[in-house]
C-alpha positions as CSV (number, residue, x, y, z in Angstrom):
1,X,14.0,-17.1,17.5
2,X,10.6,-17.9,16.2
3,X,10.1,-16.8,12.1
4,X,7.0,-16.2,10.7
5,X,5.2,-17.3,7.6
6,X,2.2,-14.9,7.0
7,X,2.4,-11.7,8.7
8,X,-1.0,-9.1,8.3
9,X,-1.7,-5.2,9.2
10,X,-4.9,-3.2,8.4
11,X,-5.7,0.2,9.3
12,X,-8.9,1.9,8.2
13,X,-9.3,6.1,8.3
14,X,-12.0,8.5,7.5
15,X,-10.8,10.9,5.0
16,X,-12.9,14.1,4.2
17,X,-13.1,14.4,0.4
18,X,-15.0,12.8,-2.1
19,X,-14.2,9.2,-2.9
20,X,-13.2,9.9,-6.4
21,X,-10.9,12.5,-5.4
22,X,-9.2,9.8,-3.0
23,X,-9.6,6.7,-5.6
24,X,-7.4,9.5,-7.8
25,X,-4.3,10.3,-5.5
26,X,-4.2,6.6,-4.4
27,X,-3.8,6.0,-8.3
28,X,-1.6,8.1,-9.0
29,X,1.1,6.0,-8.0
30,X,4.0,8.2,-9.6
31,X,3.6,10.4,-6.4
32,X,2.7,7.8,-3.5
33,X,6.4,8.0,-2.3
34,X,5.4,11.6,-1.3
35,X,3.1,10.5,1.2
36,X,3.5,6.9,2.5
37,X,6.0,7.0,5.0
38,X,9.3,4.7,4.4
39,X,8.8,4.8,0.6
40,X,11.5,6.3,-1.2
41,X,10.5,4.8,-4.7
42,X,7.3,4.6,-6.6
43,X,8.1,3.9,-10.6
44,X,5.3,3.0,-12.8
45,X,6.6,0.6,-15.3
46,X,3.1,-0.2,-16.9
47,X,-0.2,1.3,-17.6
48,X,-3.7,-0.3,-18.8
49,X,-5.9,1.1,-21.7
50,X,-7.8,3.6,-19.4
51,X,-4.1,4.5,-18.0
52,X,-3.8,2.9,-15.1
53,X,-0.8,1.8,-13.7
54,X,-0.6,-2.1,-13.6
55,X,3.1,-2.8,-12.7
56,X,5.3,-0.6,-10.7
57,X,8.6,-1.0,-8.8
58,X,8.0,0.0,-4.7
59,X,10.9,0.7,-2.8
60,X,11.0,0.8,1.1
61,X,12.5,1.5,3.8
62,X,10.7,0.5,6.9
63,X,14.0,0.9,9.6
64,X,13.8,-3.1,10.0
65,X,15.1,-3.9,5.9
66,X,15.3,-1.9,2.6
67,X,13.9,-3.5,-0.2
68,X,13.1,-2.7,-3.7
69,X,10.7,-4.9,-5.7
70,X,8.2,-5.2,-8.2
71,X,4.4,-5.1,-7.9
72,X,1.4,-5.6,-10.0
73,X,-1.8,-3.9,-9.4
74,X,-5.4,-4.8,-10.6
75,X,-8.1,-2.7,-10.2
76,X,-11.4,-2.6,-9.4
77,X,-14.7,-0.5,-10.8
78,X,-15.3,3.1,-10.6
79,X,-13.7,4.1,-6.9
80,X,-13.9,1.3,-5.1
81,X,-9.9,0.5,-5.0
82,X,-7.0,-1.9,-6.4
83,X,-5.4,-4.8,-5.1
84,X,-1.9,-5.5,-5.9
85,X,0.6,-9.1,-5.8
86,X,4.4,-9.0,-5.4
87,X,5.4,-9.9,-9.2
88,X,8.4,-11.9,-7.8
89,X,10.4,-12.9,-4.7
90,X,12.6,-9.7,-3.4
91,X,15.4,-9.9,-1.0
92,X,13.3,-9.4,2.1
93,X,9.7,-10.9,0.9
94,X,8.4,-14.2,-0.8
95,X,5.5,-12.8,-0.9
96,X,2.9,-9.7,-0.7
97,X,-0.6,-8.9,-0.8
98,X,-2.4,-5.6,-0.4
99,X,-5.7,-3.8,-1.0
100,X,-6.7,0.1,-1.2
101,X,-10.5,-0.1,-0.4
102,X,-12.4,3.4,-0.3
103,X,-16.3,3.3,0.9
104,X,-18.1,6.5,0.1
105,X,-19.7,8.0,3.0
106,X,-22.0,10.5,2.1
107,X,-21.2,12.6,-0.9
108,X,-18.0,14.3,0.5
109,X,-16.3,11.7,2.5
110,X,-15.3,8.2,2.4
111,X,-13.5,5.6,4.8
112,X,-10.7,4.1,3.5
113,X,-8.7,0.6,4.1
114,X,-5.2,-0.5,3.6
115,X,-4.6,-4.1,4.4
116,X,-1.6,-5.5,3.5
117,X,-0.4,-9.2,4.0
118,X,3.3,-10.2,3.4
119,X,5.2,-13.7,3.9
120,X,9.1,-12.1,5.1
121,X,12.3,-13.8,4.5
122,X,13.8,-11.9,7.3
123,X,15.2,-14.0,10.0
124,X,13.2,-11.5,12.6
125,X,10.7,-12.5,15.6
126,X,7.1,-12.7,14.7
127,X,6.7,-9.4,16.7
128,X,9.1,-7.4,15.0
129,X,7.5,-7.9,11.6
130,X,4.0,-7.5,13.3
131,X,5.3,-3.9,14.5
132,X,6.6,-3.0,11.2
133,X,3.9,-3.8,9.1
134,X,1.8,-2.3,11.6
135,X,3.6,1.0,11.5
136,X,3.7,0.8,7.2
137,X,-0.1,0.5,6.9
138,X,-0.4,3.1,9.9
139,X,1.9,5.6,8.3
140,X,0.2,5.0,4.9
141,X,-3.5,5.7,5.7
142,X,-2.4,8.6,8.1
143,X,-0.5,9.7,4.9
144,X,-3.2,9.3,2.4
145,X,-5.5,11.6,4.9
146,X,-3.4,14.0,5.2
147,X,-2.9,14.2,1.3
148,X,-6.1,14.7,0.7
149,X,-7.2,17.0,3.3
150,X,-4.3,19.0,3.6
């Protein structure tokens, strides 16, 4: 059995709404678990001066391992998006990387990315971690859409 360093998923939607509308619900990460599929926890621990939430604690559930862990988010201008680190090793990941970037298109729609990067400690073939994470960044911009259009 082959185990992976590195494994990366990115999924990109068009979402009909306003890019400040979608910049908010992808912000308010109190409520994310309502809408990304496989996330059962979503606790901000920490906010910034404009209220912003810079440290939260994720939990997931994504059929191949649960895991909870800690992540910290930094955000960039206006509605352009946030990237976010791991803070510290969980059971199931050494690492993780991700980014929530949102393109306005036009005035009342925008397209937005997920792309998330994570380094597993799961003793899983490559392609089963590929397939997971695939699914998780599928699920989550299919989710966002449907959050804000629906």
């Amino acid at each position: 059995m082959t185990v992976m360093g590195d494994v990366h998923a990115e999924s990109t939607v068009r979402i009909e709404r306003p890019a400040d509308e979608v910049i908010a619900v992808l912000r308010n990460i109190s409520e994310q678990s309502q809408w990304w599929p496989g996330q059962y926890r979503s606790e901000p621990l920490e906010t910034d001066d404009q209220g912003r939430v810079i440290r939260a604690l994720i939990g997931n559930d994504v059929k191949v391992a649960r895991d909870d862990f800690e992540v910290a988010y930094t955000h960039g201008p206006g509605t352009t998006g946030y990237t976010w680190e791991l803070a510290a090793p969980s059971r199931v990941q050494r690492t993780q990387s991700g980014a929530w970037t949102v393109r306005p298109d036009g005035d009342e729609a925008c397209e937005v990315t997920l792309a998330i990067t994570i380094d597993s400690s799961l003793p899983l073939p490559g392609f089963l971690l590929r397939k997971a994470l695939r699914d998780t960044v599928g699920g989550a911009t299919n989710g966002l859409r449907a959050r804000c259009e629906g």
